[in-house]
C-alpha positions as CSV (number, residue, x, y, z in Angstrom):
1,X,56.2,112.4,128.5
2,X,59.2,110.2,127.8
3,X,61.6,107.7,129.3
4,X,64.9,106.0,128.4
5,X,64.1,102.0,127.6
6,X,66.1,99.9,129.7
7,X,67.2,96.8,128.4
8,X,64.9,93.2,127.9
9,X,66.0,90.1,128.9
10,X,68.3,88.8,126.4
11,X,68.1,91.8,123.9
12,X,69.7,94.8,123.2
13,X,69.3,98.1,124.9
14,X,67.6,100.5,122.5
15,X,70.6,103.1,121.6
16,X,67.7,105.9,120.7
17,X,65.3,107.4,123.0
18,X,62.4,105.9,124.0
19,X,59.2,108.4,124.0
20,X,55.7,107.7,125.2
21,X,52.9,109.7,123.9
22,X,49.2,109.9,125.0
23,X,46.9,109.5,122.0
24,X,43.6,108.4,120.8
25,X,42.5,105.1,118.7
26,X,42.0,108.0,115.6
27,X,45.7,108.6,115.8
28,X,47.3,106.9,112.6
29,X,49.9,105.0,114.2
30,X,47.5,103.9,116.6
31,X,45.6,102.7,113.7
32,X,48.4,101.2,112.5
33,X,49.4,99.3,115.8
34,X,46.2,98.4,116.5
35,X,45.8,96.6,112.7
36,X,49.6,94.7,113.6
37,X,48.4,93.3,116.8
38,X,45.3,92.3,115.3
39,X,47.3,90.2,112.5
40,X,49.6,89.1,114.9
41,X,46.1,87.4,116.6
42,X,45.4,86.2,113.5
43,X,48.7,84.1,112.7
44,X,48.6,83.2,116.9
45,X,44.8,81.9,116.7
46,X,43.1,82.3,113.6
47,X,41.3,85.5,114.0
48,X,40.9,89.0,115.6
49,X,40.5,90.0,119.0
50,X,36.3,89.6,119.4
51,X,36.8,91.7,122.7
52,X,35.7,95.3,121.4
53,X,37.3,98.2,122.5
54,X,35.6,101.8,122.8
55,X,37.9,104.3,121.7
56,X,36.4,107.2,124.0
57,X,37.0,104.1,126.6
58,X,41.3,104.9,126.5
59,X,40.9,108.3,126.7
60,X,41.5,110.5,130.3
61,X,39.9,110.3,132.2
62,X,38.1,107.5,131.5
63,X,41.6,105.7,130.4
64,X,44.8,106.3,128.1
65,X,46.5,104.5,125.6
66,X,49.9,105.3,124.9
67,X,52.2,105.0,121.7
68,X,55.7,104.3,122.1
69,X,58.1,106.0,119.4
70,X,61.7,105.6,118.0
71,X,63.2,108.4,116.5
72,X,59.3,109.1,115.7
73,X,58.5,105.9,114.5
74,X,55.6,104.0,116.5
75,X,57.3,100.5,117.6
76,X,54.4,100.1,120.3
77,X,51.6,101.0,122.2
78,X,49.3,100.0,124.7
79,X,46.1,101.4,127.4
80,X,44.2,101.2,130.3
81,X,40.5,101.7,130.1
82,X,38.1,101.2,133.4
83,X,36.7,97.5,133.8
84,X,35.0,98.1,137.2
85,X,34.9,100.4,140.2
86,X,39.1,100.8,141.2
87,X,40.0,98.3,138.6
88,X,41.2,98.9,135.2
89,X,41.9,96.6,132.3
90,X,45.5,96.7,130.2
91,X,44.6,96.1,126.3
92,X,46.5,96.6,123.4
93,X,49.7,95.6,125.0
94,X,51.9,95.6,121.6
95,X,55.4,95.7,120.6
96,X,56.8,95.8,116.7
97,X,59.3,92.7,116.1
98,X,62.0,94.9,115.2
99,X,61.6,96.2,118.7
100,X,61.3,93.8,120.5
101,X,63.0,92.4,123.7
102,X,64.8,96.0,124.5
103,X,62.5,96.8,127.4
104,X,59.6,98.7,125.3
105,X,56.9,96.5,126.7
106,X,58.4,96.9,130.1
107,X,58.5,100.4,129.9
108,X,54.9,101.0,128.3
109,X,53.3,98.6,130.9
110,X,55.1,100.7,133.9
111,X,53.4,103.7,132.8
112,X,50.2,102.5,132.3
113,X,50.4,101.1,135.8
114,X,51.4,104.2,137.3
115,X,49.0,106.3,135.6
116,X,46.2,104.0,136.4
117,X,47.5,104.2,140.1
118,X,47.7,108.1,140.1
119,X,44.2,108.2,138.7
120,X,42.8,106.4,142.1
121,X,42.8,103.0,140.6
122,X,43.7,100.2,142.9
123,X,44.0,97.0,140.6
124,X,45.0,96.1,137.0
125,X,43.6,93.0,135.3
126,X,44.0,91.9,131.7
127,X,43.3,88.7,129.5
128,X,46.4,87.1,127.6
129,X,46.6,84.0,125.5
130,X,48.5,80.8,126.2
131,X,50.2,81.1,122.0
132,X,51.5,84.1,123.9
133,X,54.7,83.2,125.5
134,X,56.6,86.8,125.3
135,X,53.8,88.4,126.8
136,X,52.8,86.0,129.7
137,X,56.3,86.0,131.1
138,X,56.5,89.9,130.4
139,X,53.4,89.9,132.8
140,X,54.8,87.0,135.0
141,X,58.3,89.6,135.7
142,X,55.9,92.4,136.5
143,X,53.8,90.6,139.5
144,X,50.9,89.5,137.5
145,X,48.8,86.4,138.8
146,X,45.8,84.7,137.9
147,X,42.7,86.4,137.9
148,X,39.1,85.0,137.2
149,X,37.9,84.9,133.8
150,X,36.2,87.6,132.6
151,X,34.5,89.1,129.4
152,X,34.1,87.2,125.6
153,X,37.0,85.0,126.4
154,X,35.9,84.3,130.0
155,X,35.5,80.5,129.3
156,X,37.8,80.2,126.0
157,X,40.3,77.6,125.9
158,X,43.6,78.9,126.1
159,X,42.8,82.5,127.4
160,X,45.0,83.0,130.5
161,X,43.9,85.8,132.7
162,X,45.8,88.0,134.9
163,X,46.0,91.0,137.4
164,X,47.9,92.7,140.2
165,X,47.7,94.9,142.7
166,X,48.7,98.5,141.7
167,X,51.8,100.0,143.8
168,X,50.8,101.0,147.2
169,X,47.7,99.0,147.5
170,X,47.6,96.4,150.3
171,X,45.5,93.6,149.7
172,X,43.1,92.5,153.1
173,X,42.0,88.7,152.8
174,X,40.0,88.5,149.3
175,X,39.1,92.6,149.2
176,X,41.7,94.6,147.3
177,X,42.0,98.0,149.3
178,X,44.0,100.8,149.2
């Protein structure tokens, strides 16, 4: 699978092609990825993400994590894994700084929406942090809204948690239904 990056706001257009590739957490530049966000938790808050993540958990059918790739280089990645019945969770929503703001987050986050959605799933939800600027307006331009805490940072201060109705889903008074 593979798509052309359109532009971020306020950065340049990537001038290669953009490719997104399913893979699983014993993939080495998943392993690599994965190590980068958790260091850039580390410099954002002090210390790594304490929410575990199985890795059979991002794997179809179950979930998928994807790796964005430049000219083969990995500059991203992230997955969807189940968090309850017709709702999955985004994690690992990460994009190298040399990447950045050239519409590989957008892109990623629009696939793992739509596969979600083609896999019968009706919502997405995900926890963010508020030392997380880049990402909470990347979710802000994509329709996400607040959501109730949930999980190891369900009372944390600063954790800021969102979710969305996946396309073609109408939502019914409190009951999200497709």
């Amino acid at each position: 699978m593979s798509t052309s990056a359109e532009p971020g706001a306020g950065g340049a257009p990537l001038s290669q092609r953009l490719v997104l590739r399913a893979a699983g957490y014993d993939d080495p530049q998943v392993a690599e990825l994965v190590e980068a966000v958790q260091q850039e938790y580390v410099v954002r808050y002090g210390g790594r993400d304490a929410m575990e993540v199985d890795p059979a958990e991002v794997l179809p059918p179950l979930g998928l994590l994807l790796v964005a790739e430049v000219d083969g280089a990995a500059v991203g990645c992230g997955a969807w894994r189940v968090h309850a019945p017709g709702t999955v969770e985004v994690k690992r929503m990460y994009v190298a700084p040399q990447a950045r703001r050239r519409g590989v987050a957008e892109t990623v986050l629009a696939r793992l929406e739509a596969t979600a959605a083609a896999a019968g799933h009706r919502r997405v939800v995900l926890n963010s942090g508020d030392r997380q600027p880049e990402a909470l307006a990347l979710y802000a331009r994509a329709g996400y809204t607040p959501v109730a805490g949930y999980g190891v940072y369900a009372d944390a201060p600063g954790a800021v948690f969102l979710g969305k109705q996946l396309a073609g889903v109408v939502e019914e008074g409190s009951e999200w239904v497709s």
